[in-house]
C-alpha positions as CSV (number, residue, x, y, z in Angstrom):
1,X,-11.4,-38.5,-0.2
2,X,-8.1,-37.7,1.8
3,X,-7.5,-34.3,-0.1
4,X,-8.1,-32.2,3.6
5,X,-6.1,-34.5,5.4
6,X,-2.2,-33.6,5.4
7,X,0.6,-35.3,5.3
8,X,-0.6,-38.2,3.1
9,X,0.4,-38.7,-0.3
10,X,-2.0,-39.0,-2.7
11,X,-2.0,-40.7,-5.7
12,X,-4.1,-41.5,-8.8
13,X,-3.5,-44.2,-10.9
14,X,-4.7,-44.1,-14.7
15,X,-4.1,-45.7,-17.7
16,X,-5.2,-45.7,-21.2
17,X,-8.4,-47.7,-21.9
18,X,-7.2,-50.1,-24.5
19,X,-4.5,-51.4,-22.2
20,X,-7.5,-51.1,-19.3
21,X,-9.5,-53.9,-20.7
22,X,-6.5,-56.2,-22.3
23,X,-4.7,-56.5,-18.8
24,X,-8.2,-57.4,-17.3
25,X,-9.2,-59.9,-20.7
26,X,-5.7,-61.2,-19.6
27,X,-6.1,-61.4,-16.1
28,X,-9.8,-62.8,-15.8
29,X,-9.5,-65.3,-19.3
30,X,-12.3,-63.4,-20.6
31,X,-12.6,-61.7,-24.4
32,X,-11.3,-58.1,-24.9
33,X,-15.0,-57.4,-25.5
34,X,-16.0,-58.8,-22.3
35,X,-13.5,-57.3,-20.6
36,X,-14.6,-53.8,-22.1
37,X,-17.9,-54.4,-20.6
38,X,-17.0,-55.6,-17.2
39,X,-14.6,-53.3,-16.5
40,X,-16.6,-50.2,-17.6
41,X,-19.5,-51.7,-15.4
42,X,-17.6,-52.2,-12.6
43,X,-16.2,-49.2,-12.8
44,X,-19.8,-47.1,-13.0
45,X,-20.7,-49.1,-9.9
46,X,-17.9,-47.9,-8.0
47,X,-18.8,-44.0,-9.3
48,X,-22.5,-44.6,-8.2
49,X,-21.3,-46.1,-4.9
50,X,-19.1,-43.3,-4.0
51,X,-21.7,-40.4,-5.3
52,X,-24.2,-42.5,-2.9
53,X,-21.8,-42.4,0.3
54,X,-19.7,-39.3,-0.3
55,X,-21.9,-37.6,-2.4
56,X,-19.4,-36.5,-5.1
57,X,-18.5,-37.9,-8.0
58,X,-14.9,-36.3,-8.6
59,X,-12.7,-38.8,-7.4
60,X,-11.0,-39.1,-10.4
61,X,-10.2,-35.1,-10.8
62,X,-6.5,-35.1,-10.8
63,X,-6.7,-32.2,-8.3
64,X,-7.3,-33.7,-6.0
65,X,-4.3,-35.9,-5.7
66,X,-0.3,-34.8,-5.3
67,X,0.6,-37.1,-8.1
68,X,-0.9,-38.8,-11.0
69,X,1.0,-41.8,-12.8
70,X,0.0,-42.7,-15.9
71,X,0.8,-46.6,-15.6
72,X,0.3,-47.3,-19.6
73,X,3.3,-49.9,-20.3
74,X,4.5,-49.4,-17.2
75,X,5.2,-51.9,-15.0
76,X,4.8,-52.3,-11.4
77,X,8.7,-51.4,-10.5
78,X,8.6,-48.3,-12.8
79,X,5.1,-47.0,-10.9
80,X,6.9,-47.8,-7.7
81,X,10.2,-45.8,-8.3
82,X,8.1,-42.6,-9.2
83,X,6.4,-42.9,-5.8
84,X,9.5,-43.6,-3.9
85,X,11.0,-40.7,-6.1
86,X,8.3,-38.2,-5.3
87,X,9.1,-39.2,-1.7
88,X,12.3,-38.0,-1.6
């Protein structure tokens, strides 16, 4: 949503569904099915949400952002040393 305004760095996050939905079963004490299901759900209400405000539903298009981190088995030091290295 920032992609006209410069000067700020945008990122997107991603990671690989598998590990999606076990960090959140972790997390939230909940079955790796359940966590499938609620994380996809929320997820879709988010989408709807921002295609209902914004009207657009391409926030995830990675060109849109200046980086994209790919934080599969990463953790949150690693994700944090790629941003501070991108800022310098």
């Amino acid at each position: 949503m920032a992609e006209n305004i410069p000067d700020v760095l945008k990122i997107l996050l991603v990671c690989k569904d598998k590990e999606r939905f076990a960090r959140f079963a972790m997390r939230e004490k909940v079955s790796h099915a359940e966590a499938e299901r609620r994380v996809l759900q929320r997820e879709n209400h988010v989408l709807a949400k921002i295609k209902k405000i914004h009207g657009r539903d391409d926030i995830f298009a990675p060109n849109h952002y200046n980086m994209v981190i790919d934080t599969t088995g990463k953790d949150p030091q690693e994700i944090l040393q790629q941003v501070i290295d991108k800022l310098t």
